[in-house]
N, C-alpha and C positions, 0 to 999 in steps of 0.2 A: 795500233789496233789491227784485226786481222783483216784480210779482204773481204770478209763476210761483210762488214762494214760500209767497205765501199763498193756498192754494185756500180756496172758498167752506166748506169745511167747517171751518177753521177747524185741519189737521190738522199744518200744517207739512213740512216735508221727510218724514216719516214718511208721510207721508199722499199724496205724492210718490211717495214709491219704490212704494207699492201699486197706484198708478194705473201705474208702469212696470213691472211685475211682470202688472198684466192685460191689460197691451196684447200680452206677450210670451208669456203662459199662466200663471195660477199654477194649473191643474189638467189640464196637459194630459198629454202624453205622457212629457215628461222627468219629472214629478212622479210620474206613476204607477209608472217605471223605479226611478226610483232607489227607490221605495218597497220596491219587491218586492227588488231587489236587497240595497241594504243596512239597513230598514229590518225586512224579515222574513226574509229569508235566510241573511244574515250572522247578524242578532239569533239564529237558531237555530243556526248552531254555535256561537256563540258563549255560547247560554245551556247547550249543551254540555259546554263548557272551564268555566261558573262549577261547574257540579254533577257533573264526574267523579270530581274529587277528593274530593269530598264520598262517591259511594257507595262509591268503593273499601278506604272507613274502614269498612264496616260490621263489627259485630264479631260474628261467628258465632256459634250457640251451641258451646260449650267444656266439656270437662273434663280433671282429668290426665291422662297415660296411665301403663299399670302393668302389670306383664308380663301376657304372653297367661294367660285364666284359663282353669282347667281344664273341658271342657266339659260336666260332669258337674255342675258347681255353677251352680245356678239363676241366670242375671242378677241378679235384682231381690238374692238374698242375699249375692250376689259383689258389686254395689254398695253395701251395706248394711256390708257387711265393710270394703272400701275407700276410700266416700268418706261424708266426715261431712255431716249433713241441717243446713238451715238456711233460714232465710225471707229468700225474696225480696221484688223491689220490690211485688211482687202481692199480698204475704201469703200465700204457697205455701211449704210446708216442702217443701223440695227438696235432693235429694242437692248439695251444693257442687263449682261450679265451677273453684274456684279452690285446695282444698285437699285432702288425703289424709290416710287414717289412715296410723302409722309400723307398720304390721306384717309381720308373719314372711307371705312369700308361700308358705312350705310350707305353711302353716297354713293361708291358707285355700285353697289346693287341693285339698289334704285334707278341705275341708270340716270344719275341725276344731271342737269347740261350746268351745275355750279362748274365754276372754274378753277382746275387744280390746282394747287400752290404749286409751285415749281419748286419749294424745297426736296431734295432729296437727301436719304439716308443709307446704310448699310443693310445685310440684310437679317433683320433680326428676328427673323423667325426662321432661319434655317434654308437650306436649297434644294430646288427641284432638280434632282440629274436626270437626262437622256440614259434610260438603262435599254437603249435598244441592242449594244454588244457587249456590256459588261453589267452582271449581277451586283455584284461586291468587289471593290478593289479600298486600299489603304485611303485614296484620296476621296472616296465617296462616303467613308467610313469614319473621317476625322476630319473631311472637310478642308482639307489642304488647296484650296479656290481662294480664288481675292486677294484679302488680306495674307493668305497664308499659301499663295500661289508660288511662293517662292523655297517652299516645303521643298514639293518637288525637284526644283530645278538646283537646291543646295543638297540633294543625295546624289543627283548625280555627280555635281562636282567631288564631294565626297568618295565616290565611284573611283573617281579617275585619282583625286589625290592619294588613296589608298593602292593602285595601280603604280603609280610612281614610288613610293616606298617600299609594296612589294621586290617589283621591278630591282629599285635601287638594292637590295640589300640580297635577296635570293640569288638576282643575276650574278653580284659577284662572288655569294655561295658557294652557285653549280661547277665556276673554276678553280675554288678554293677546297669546296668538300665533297664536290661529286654529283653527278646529272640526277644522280636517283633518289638521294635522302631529298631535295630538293623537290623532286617531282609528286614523293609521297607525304610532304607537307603539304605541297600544294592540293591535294587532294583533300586531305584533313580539313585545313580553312574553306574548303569551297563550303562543303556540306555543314560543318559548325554554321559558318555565317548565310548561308541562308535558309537552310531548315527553319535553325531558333529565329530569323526575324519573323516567319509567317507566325508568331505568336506577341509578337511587339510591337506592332503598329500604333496601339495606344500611348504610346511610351515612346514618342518621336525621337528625340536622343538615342535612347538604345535601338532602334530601328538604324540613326543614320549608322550609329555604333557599328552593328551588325554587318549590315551592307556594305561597309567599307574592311572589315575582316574577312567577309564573303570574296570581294574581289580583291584583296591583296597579291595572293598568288595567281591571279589569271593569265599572266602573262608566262608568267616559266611554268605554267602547266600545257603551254602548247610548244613553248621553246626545246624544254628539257626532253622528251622524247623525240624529237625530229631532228633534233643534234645528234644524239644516241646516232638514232639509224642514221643518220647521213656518215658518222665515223666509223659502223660497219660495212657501211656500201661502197659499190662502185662509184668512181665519180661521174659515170655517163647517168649515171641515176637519178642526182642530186635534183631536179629541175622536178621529173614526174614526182621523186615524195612528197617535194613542199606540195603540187598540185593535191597530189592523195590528199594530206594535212587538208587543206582547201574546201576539198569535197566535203571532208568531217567537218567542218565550219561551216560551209552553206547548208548541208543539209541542217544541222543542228537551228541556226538561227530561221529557218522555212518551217518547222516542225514547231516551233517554241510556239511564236503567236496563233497556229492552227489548236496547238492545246489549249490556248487559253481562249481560245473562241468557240471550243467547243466546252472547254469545262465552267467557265464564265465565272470562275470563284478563286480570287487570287492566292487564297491559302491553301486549298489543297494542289493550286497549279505552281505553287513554292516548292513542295515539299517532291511533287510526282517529277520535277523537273531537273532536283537536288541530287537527292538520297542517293538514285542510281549510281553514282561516281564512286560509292564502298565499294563497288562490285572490281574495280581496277587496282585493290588490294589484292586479288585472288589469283594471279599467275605468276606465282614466282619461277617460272622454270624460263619464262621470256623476260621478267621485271629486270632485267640488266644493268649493271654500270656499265659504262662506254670503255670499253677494256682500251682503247687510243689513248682514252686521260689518264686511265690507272699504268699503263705504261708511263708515257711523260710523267708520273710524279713516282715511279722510283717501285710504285706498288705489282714486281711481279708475279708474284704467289697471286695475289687477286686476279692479274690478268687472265693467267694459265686458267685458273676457275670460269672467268667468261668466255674466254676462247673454246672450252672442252663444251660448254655448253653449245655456242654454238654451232662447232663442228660436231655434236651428238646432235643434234637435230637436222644438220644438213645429210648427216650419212659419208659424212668424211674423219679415214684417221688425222689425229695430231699426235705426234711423238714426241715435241718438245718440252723439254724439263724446263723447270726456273732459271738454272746455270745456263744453258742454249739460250732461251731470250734473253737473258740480260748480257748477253755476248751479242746476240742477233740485233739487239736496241738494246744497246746501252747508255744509259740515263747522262745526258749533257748536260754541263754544271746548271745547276739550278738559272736559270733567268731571274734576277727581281724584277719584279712586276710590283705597282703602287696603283692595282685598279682601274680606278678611272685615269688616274691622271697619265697612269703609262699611254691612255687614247691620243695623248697629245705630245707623244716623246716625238721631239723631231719636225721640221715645218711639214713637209709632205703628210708624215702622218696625221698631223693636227689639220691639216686643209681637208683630208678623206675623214676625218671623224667630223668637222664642222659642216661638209657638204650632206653627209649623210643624215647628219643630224636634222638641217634645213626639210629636210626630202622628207623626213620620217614628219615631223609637222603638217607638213603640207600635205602630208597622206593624213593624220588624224583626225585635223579638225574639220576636213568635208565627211569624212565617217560618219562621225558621231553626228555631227547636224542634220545630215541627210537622213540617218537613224529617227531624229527626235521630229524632224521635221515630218519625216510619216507617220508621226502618231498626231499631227496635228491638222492635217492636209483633210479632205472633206472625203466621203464614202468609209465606207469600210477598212477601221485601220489594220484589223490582221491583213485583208488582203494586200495595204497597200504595204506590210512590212513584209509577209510573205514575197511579194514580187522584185522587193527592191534587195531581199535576199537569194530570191532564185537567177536576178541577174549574175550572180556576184560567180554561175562554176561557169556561163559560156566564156566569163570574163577573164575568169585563171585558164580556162583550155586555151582561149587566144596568149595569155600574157605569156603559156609554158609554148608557144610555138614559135610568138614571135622572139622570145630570150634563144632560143635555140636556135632561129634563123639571123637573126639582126643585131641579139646582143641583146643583156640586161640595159646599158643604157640608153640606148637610143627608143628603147621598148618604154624606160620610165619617164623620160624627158617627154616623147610624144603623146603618152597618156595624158600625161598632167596637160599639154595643149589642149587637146581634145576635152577634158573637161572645162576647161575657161572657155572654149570655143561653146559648150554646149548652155554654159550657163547664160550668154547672153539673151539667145531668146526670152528666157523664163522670165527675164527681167521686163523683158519688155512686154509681154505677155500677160504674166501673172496679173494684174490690174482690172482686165478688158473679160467682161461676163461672158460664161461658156466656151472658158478655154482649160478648164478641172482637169477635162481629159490630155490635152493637150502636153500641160504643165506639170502633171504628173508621168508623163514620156519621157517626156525632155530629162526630168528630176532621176527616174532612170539610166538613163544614159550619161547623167555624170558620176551616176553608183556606179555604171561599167567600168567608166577610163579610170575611177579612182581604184577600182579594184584591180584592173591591171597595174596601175603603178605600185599596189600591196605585193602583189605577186612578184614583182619587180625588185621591190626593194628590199626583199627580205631575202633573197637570193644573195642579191649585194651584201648586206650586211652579214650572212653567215659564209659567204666565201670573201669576203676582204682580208678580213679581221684572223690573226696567229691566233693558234690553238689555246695558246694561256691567257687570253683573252676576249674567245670566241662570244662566249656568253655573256662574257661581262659587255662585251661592244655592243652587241645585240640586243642587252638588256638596259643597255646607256641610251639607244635611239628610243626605245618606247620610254624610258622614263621621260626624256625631254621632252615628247612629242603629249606624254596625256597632261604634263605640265599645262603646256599649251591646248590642249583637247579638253582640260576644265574649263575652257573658254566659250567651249560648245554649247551646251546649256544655254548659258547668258547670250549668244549667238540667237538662236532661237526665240529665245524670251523680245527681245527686241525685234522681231520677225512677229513676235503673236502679239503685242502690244503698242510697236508701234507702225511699221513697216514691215510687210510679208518679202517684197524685195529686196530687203538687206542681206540676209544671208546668203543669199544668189550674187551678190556683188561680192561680200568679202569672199565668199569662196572663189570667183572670177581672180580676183586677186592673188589668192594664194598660190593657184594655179598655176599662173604667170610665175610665180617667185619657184615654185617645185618644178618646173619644166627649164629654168633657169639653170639652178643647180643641181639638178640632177643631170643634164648633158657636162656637166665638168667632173663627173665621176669617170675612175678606171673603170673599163670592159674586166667583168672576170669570167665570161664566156671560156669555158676550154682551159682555164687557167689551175692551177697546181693549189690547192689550201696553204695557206702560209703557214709554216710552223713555229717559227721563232721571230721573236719582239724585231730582230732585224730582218728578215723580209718582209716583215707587214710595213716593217719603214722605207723600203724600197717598192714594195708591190703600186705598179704601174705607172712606175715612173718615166718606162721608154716605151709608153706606148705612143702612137700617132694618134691623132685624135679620129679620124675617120676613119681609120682601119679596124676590120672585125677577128678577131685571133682566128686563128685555124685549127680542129684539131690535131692534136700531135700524132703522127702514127703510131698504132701499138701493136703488139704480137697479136698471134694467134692466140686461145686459148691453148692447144695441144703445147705451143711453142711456150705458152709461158707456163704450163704444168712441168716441161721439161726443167727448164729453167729454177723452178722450186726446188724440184727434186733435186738439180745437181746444187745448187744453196744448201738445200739441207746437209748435204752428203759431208760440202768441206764442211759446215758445223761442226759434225760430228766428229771428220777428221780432226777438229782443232782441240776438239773437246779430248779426246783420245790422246790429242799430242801431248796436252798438256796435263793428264792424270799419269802418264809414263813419266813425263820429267818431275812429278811430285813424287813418285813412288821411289823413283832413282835416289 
């Protein structure tokens, strides 16, 4: 090969394509565009479409209904009369929800002092809902309470099992056929699947139907464009996009429950929350493949087309033909790759995909509970999903400071403490009257440390993991974790029926096991993206365990402009050499 090949660093075609990437801007205008566009815009309807279907399950408070009572008899002894007392998740003896006494209604309108049979029944006349914050929603509409309180809580699992499929099958798409046809399926399924549910609700099957094509793609629709631009960018960069990414996430899920508490009707807050995502069809001049993949698979005629694109909107020339790049990066024997199972070529390798995997768990299932658990928790539940989503940017500004000062891992392992540390109180807490406010703090603050450890770990997972398996790794840890995250639901369920302290234990729990394994993760602070199946099987394997990498020194910009320009020049010298010795 010529020395175009091997630059002084030692970096190979990788190391190649970075120097054509700054010659043409990897931080300029087209990077900043596409950031805002699809990296925080999109990311926000789109963290819209993951969390609609989520609030519009909330279950209101409920009881039977029973004919109109005469208004002469006191509430409190007309409830006393009609519905049987019984402890809830709280330890509150409270009139019941869910059943009625079988008696004579002449009786007690009459106020009569006979003595009520104690037989109780279902409620067969139908239920009275609390419509102080919601008008119409699916469960108030078909009655998904009681008997069929488990409506609910099987869509969400449905949710998440369709999340894993997705996950399973696009993730390893995106390295198979490309970040972008991937991204623009995933845009298609959001809005098919839940537009058409706001018209299915009667038709529970096709509802859970719906909801689980609706979230199919959730997940490589936030992956696929954040990989894009992190493979056009600098790598000093890598840390703020996921943050950007973030911001489009919190703001999105802060926004969702304010629309539906102010529009109070879950079907047009389906549709207004949806549809928007067509709109992320409309910029084809930024809608990009990750011209890094189309290189690595041999495709350069496609590259040269994103490359020109990007270096036309930065205001920089490129002169290199198809012949120059495939000189410049030339295509190394293909790697086989077996997907998944390549995660586990190798013991090292198999220990970083099995630790990560653990980590991704232990970030899911407080997610989602902490999610479900504030649509359950008492006041106002937009406010209290609004809040428990507005912690979620002071939380990524901290998790992008401390990754940048102390390292990804030491930033994930301490989170996860800090949340087991937080959930103890609640436990002890939660039981004892006029501590709402309290308990609702605290529940906060294990939404923070869990959301530093999100921010944490997804760093890890898309700088661990080699390029021919970027996405697929990345898209292995969320399938395992919503495996385990359809546990959520039924988490909760057991929290609303029988103990409100359980899932503040198992989360304490899990805590412990995510702060475990995730301190036995490589630091990839500062560290180089692995490109082939063999350094992801070596990547950190000589590191110390308390040591924080350093970064490596780099040029100047001016220096490393020079530097392009004389790369280019032998190119072209070589390309010259070798059109003379053809002609000869």
């Amino acid at each position: 090969m010529s020395s175009v090949e091997r630059d002084d660093d030692g970096g190979g075609s990788d190391a190649a394509f970075d120097r054509i990437m700054e010659s043409i801007g990897n931080d300029g205008p087209f990077q900043r565009r596409y950031n805002i566009i699809f990296n925080v815009v999109a990311v926000l309807f789109f963290a819209m479409v993951v969390v609609n279907v989520l609030l519009i399950l909330a279950v209101p408070d409920h009881r039977c209904s029973a004919p109109q009572r005469n208004e002469t008899v006191a509430e409190e002894r007309w409830n006393d009369f009609v519905y049987p007392k019984e402890h809830n998740s709280r330890g509150e003896f409270v009139h019941s929800s869910c059943l009625m006494y079988n008696v004579s209604w002449s009786e007690v309108n009459a106020n009569s002092n006979t003595t009520i049979q104690p037989q109780t029944m279902s409620c067969i006349y139908g239920y009275e809902y609390d419509r102080s914050y919601y008008d119409r929603t699916p469960v108030t509409e078909q009655n998904w309470v009681c008997e069929k309180e488990l409506y609910g809580t099987n869509v969400f699992a449905f949710v998440r099992v369709s999340e894993v499929c997705g996950t399973f099958i696009l993730g390893q798409l995106g390295d198979r056929i490309g970040r972008l046809p991937v991204y623009l399926f995933s845009i298609l399924t959001a809005i098919v699947g839940r537009v058409f549910a706001a018209w299915s609700a009667s038709h529970y099957w096709l509802f859970a139907l719906l909801a689980f094509i609706g979230s199919f793609s959730t997940n490589t629709s936030f992956q696929s464009p954040l990989i894009i631009l992190m493979e056009i960018s600098k790598d000093a960069n890598r840390a703020s996009l996921s943050l950007w990414q973030l911001i489009g996430w919190t703001s999105g899920i802060c926004i969702a429950p304010l629309i539906l508490w102010w529009m109070r009707d879950w079907f047009w807050f389906m549709i207004l929350t949806s549809a928007p995502c067509i709109l992320f069809y409309c910029f084809p001049q930024y809608n990009i493949e990750s011209p890094r993949w189309l290189a690595s698979q041999g495709r350069y005629g496609d590259c040269l087309v994103q490359l020109r694109k990007i270096a036309t909107i930065n205001g920089r020339p490129l002169d290199l033909t198809e012949d120059q790049l495939r000189t410049l990066i030339p295509r190394t024997e293909q790697e086989k790759t077996y997907g998944i199972a390549s995660l586990f070529g190798g013991w090292h390798m198999s220990k970083l995909t099995t630790l990560l995997l653990l980590s991704w768990i232990c970030n899911t299932i407080p997610t989602l509970t902490l999610f479900l658990m504030s649509l359950q928790m008492g006041g106002n539940p937009f406010l209290n999903n609004f809040w428990q989503g507005a912690v979620e940017l002071p939380a990524y500004l901290l998790g992008q400071i401390c990754c940048d000062r102390i390292g990804r891992r030491f930033t994930n392992s301490g989170a996860f403490l800090g949340a087991t540390l937080a959930c103890i109180p609640i436990v002890l807490l939660i039981h004892r009257p006029g501590t709402d406010m309290y308990v609702t703090m605290l529940a906060i603050v294990v939404k923070f440390f869990v959301c530093v450890t999100y921010f944490a770990l997804y760093l890890q997972s898309v700088e661990m993991y080699p390029t021919s398996l970027r996405q697929t790794g990345t898209s292995f840890g969320i399938i395992v974790s919503n495996v385990f995250g359809a546990l959520g639901p039924y988490i909760v369920f057991l929290g609303t029926n029988y103990d409100i302290r359980l899932p503040f234990v198992v989360m304490a729990l899990i805590g412990l096991i995510g702060a475990t394994s995730s301190v036995f993760l490589p630091e990839t602070l500062h560290q180089k993206l692995p490109e082939t199946l063999e350094e992801g099987r070596r990547f950190g394997r000589e590191q110390r365990f308390w040591t924080i990498p350093k970064r490596s020194p780099t040029a100047t910009d001016r220096d490393q402009r020079a530097a392009n320009e004389r790369e280019l020049e032998k190119l072209n010298k070589t390309t010259d050499a070798g059109d003379s010795r053809g002609s000869s």
